[in-house]
N, C-alpha and C positions, 0 to 999 in steps of 0.2 A: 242665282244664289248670291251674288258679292250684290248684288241690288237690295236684294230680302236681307243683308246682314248690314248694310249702310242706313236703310231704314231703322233695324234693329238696333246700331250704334247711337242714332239720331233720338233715339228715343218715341221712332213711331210703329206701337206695336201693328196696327189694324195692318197698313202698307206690308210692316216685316210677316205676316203672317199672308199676308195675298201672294205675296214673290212668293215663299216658300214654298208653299201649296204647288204653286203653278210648278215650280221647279219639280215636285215630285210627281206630277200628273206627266211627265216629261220622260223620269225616270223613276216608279215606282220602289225598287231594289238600291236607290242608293243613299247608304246608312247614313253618312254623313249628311245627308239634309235631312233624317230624321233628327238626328245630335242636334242640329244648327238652330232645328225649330224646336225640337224640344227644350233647349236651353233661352230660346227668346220666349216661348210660353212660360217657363220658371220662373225668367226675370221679370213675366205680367203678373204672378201668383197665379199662374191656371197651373196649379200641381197637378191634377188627374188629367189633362190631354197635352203637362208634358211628357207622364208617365206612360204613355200609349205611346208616345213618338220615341220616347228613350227605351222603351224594353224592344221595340221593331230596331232600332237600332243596334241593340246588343244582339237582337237574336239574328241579324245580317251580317253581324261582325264582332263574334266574341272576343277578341282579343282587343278590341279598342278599350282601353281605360280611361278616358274621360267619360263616354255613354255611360259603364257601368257605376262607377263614381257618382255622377249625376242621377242616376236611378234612385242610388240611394241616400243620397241626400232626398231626394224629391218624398221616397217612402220615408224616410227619418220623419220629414214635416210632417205628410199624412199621419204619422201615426201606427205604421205599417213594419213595425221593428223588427217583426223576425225577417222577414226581407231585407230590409234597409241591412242588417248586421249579416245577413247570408251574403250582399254581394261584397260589402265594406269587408269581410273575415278572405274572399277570391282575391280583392284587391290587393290587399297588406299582405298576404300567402306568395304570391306574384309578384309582389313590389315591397319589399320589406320597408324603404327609408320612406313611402308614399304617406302624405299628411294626411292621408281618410284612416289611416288610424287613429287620432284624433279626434274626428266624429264617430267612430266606430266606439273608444271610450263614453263619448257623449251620449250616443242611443242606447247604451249597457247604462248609464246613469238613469236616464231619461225613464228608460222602461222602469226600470227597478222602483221609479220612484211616480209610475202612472196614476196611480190610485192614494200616494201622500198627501193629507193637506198642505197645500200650497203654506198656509201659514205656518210649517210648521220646521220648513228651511232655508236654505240659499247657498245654490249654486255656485258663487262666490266664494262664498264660507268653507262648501265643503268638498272643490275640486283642486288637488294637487298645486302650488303656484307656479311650481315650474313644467308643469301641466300645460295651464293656460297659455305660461308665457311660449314654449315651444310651438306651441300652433300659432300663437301671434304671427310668431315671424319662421312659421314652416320649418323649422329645426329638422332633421332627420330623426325619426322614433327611434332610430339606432342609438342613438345620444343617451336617451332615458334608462339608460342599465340600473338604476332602484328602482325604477319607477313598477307599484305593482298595478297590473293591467287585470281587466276582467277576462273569463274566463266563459261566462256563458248566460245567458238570459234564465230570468224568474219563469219556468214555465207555465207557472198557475196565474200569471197574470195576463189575460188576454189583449191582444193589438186594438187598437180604436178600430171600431167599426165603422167603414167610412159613409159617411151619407150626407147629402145636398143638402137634405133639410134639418129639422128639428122639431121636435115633440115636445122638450119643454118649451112652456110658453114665453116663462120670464127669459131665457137666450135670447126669445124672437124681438122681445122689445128690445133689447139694448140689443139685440143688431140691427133694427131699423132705427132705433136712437141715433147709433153710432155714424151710421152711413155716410150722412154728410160730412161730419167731425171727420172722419178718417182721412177722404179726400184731399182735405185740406194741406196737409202734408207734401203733396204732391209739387213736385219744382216743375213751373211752366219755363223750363230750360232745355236746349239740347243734351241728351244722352240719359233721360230718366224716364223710364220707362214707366208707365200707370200699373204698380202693383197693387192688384187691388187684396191682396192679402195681408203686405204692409196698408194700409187703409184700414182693414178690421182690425188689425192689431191697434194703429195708433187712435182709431175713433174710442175702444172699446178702454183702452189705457186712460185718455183723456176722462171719457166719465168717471173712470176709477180715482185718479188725483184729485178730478173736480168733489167728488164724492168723501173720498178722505179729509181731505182739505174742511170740507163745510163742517164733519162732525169735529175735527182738531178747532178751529174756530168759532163755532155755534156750540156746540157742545161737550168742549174742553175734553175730548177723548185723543189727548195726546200722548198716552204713551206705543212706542211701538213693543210688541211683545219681544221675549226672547229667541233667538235661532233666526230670526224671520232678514235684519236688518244686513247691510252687509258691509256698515262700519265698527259692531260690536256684536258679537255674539249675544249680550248679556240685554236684557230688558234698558230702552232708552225712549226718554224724552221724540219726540217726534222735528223732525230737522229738518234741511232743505235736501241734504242727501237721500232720506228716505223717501222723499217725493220723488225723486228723480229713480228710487233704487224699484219703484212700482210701474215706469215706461221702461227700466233696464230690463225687469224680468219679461213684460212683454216681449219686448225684441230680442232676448235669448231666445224664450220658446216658438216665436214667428220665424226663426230660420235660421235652422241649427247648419245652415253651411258658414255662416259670422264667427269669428270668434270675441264676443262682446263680454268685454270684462272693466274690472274697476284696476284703473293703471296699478294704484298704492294695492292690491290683490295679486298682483304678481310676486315674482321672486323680491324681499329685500335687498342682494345685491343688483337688479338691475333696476329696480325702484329708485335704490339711491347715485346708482348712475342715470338714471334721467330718460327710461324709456319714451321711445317720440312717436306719436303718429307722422306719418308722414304723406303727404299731398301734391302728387306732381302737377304741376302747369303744362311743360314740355317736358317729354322724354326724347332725350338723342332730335330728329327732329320731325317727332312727333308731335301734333297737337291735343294735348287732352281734350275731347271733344265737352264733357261736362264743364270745366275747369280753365280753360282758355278765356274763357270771356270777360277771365276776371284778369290777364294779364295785363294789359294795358295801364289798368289803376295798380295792379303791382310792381309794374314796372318802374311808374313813376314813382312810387314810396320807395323801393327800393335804392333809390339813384339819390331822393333827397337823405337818406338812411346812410348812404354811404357817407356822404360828403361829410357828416356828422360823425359816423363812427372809425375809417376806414383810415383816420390820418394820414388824409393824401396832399402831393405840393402840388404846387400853384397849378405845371404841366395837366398833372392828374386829372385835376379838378375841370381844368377846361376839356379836355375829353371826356368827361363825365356830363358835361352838358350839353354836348354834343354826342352820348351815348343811344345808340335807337335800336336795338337788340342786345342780346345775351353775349356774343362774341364781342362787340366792344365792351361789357362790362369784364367779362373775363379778361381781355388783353391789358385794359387799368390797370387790376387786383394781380393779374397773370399766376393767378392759384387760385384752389376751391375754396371760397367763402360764405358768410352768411351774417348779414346786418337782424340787428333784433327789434322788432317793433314794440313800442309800449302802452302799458294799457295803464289807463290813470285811475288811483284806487278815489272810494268814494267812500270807505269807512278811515280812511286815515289821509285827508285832504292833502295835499301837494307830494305823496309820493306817488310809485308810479312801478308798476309788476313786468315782470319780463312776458309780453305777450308772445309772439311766434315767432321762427326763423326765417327770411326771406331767403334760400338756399340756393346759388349757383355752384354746378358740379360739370368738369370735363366729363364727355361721355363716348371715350373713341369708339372707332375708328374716324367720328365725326357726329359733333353735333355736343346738345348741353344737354342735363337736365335742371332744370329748374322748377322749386318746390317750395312748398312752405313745411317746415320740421317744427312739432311743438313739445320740448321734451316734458317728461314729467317728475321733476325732483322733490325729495320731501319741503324741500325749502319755499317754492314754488307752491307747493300743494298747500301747505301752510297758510301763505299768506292768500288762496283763493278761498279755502275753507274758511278763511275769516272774513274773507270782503261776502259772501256768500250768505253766512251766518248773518251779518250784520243786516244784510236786505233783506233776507227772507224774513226774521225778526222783525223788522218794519213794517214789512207787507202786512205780517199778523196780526200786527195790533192796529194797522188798517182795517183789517179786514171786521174786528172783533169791532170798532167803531157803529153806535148807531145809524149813524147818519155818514155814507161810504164818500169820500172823496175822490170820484173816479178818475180824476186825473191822475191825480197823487197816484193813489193804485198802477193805477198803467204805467207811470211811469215806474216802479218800481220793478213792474214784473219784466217791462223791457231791460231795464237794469240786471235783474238775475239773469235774465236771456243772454245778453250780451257777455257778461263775465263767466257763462258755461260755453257757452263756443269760445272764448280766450283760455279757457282753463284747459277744455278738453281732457277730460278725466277720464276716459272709454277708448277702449283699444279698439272699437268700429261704434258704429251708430249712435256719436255725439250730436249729428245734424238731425235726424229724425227725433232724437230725446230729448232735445231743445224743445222744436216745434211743438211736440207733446207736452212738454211741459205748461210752454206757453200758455196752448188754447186750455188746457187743465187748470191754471191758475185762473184763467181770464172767466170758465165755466164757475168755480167755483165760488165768484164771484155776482154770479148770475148776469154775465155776458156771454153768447159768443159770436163768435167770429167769422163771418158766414164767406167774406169774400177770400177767393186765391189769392197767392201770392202774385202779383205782377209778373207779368213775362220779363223772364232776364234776373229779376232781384232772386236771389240767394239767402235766406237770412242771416245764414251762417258766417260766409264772405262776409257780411256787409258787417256784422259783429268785430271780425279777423284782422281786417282791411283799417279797421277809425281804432284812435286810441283813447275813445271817452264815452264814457254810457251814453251823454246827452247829444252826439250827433247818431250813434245807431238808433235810438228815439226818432232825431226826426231827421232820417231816412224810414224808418219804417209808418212814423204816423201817418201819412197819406192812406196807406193801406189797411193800415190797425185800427187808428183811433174813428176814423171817418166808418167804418164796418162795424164796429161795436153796436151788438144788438141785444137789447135787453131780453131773458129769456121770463117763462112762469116761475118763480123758484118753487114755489108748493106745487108742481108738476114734477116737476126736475126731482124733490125730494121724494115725492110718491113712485119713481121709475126702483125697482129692483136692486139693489146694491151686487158690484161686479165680483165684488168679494166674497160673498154671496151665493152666489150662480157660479161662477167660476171655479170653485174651489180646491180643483184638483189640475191637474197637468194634462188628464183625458178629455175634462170639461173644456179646458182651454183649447185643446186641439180639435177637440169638434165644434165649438166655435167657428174658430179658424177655417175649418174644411166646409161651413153653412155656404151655399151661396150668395 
């Protein structure tokens, strides 16, 4: 079992599912390696065999609450609501302060709104803020005393019917469109697991941007409708946040155990206190297994960061160059700190935005944690929604050009790249929105991008980590620019529009559940 879950840590599903296995052939009756493997096939997207290992699990051992938890998130994603809310309604009955109340709200939204067209809302817009924000950060549902809760499912609306395949035809193209596109997402890093469900979501999101994008630039259909956006309710011009606000809605409805929201969507008071994602390196002394590899280069920003920010004397200073772990930076500072990295703007030449926290914190009985904290204040928000503005605008009238400068372009789009991972405007899945973006921009362009990311590189990091678009450039050109592969665009344009096919939250989710 600790072999089948070190694998599972390491990010090697095939290995985590061979231990497993074996372990149960071992002991057929013990629940706990159903849980263990049911939850490492979640984190591959095989929802339907990890739902065979988590209901064997519940039914070995009723009383454990993460199997049944886990169940129902798993039937959340299928599609399978009235379950998914039967066990979520045991849980919170049981556990009153337990946060699957929270998704439990979310599959009462979700169903209710199975057969909506898609264009016709947003999530965003119309979930409670201090809703979202309490699940952010797992608040107790006890807390919410206005808060009004649902009470019980639409019964005339039927659960997605789950199936492998698909009958319509235009799905099957753009899921074999998609296939490759998805992939690409994937960190050839320790601790990430190959979901191949995120994959259909971000291949099928990618065509969709690519596809938006071409009619907003070929054929000036840029406005976005009303309800739909989730920086204005009201009918708007088409922006860089709406591109982005079309891989956010993907990855809300790809795995409703995230809670994926737009920071400035939260509550106003904690909007203007500066809600932060937060990213640990080391906890106590733990190594993050994803997120370690990037210490070293943080360590050392960190140490030049101080000596600039930390108004230290001369003593200080020479212990600071001689610092080679977190306990000697702590014993310098001898209190929790955090030096601010910066990101230099490119629509307003020689200033410079507050990029991330580099965060050390005591963490007794022994040990630190250290993290990177990026908060998000209106102020802050401001100046990214204008560096933001300024590139995407660029790119457009790039793009709108006869005759394409693909440099230009590219660099551009790494440009917006780079300034949404510094911005971080997503209470979770800014690093997968990114890369969505990316290959979306780059499709819509009539490139893509066929090669993985390098083992080891991180896009995101490598954005976090530099404090100028034009060295994440060329860190990433090796991999980018040399890949760029011209596709047919009168092929591409003849493929099905996702907007189209998709149109509802059912359609989505049987997507989703295609093989």
């Amino acid at each position: 079992m600790n072999l089948a879950q070190a694998y599972k840590d390491l990010g090697n599903y095939f290995k985590a599912e061979e231990y497993f296995t074996h372990a149960l052939r071992l002991d057929e009756k013990y629940s706990q390696a159903y849980f263990l493997r049911g939850m490492c096939r979640f984190g591959a997207g095989r929802h339907p065999e990890a739902l065979n290992d988590l209901s064997e699990a519940v039914m070995l051992n009723q009383s454990h609450v993460d199997s049944r938890h886990l169940r129902a998130v798993v039937q959340h994603g299928l599609g399978m609501f009235r379950g998914a809310i039967t066990d979520y309604e045991i849980l919170v009955s049981a556990h009153q302060d337990h946060f699957a109340f929270y998704q439990m709200e979310c599959a009462y939204y979700y169903q209710s709104h199975l057969d909506v067209p898609i264009n016709t809302y947003n999530m965003d817009q119309d979930l409670d803020p201090l809703f979202k924000e309490s699940w952010c950060k797992r608040v107790s549902p006890l807390t919410m005393r206005n808060y009004k809760r649902h009470t019980s499912l639409d019964i005339k609306i039927p659960d997605v019917v789950y199936s492998e395949t698909t009958q319509n035809p235009k799905i099957q193209i753009l899921i074999d469109y998609s296939r490759d596109i998805g992939k690409l997402i994937q960190m050839n890093s320790p601790g990430y697991l190959p979901n191949i469900r995120q994959h259909r979501f971000a291949g099928l999101a990618t065509i969709e941007i690519a596809q938006t994008l071409r009619a907003v630039w070929k054929q000036g259909k840029d406005m976005v409708p009303e309800n739909v956006g989730s920086v204005s309710k009201a009918a708007h011009k088409f922006g860089w946040r709406d591109m982005y606000d079309i891989c956010v809605r993907w990855r809300q409805f790809s795995e409703p155990n995230d809670p994926v929201w737009w920071v400035d969507m939260l509550t106003s008071k904690q909007f203007n206190e500066g809600f932060g994602s937060h990213t640990p390196l080391i906890t106590k002394q733990a190594e993050v297994v994803r997120y370690y590899p990037e210490f070293k280069r943080a360590f050392g920003i960190t140490k030049r960061l101080m000596s600039d920010q930390c108004n230290l004397n001369s003593t200080a200073q020479k212990k600071l160059k001689k610092a080679k772990d977190c306990k000697d930076l702590y014993d310098i500072m001898k209190k929790d700190f955090f030096v601010i990295t910066p990101c230099y703007s490119l629509a307003r030449p020689g200033k410079y935005m507050e990029g991330t926290r580099l965060t050390l914190q005591n963490a007794p009985p022994e040990g630190f944690e250290y993290s990177i904290r990026t908060p998000g204040t209106p102020a802050r928000w401001a100046e990214f929604h204008h560096e933001l503005t300024f590139l995407f605008n660029q790119l457009s009238q790039e793009a709108k050009k006869p005759d394409l400068n693909l440099e230009r372009a590219s660099d551009l789009i790494l440009s917006i790249t780079f300034y949404w991972y510094n911005f971080l405007a997503l209470s979770r899945g800014a690093a997968s929105c990114g890369q969505v973006g990316l290959l979306g921009m780059f499709l819509a362009l009539g490139y893509k991008i066929p090669a993985e990311a390098p083992t080891g590189l991180m896009p995101d990091w490598e954005a976090i980590l530099r404090p100028r678009p034009q060295e994440y450039i060329d860190a990433l050109k090796p991999w980018i620019y040399t890949s760029r592969t011209a596709i047919n665009c009168e092929e591409f344009d003849k493929l099905p529009k996702v907007s189209e096919v998709f149109t509802t939250l059912r359609t989505v989710i049987e997507g989703l559940n295609v093989k």
